[in-house]
C-alpha positions, -999 to +999 in steps of 0.1 A: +000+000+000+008+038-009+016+060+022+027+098+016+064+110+034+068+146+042+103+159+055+108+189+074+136+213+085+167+197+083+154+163+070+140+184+040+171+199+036+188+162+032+160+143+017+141+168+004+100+179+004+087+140+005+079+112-016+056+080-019+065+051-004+050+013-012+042-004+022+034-038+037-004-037+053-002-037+088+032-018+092+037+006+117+058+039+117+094+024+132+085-004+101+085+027+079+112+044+094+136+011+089+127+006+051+136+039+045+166+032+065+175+003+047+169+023+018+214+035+025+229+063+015+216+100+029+181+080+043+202+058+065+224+088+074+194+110+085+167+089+094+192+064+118+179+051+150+207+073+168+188+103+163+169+125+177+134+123+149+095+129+158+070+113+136+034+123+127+011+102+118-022+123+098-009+154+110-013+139+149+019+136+166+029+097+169+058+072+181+077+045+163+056+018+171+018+034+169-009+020+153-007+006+119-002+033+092-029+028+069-036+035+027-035+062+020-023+079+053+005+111+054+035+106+074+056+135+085+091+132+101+112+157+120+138+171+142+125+172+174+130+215+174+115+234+149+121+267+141+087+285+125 
């Protein structure tokens, strides 16, 4: 299944606005989070499980291992201080 990924601040910067990512049904947000991971290169470097990263699931704020993110759904990740 299709989810949306938004990036913000200085995971924008690296990874840019967002993309589409192709899903397993069921996953949650940390399973997302380590596909993107495994995805190497400057996903790996930015998304690690070393750093400091908040995750939204629908625009509701949400942790690594929340419900399931469904079809459709809009995940955001980012640093855990924004500046507006």
């Amino acid at each position: 299944m299709k989810v949306s990924v938004r990036y913000f601040a200085s995971i924008r910067e690296a990874l840019g606005p967002g993309e589409q990512v192709e899903i397993a049904p069921g996953a949650t947000l940390g399973a997302l989070r380590d596909a993107l991971i495994a995805r190497g290169g400057r996903h790996a470097e930015v998304l690690a499980r070393g750093r400091a990263l908040r995750a939204a699931l629908n625009q509701v704020m949400a942790s690594d291992e929340s419900l399931p993110v469904g079809e459709g759904a809009e995940v955001a990740f980012f640093p855990p201080v924004t500046g507006g």
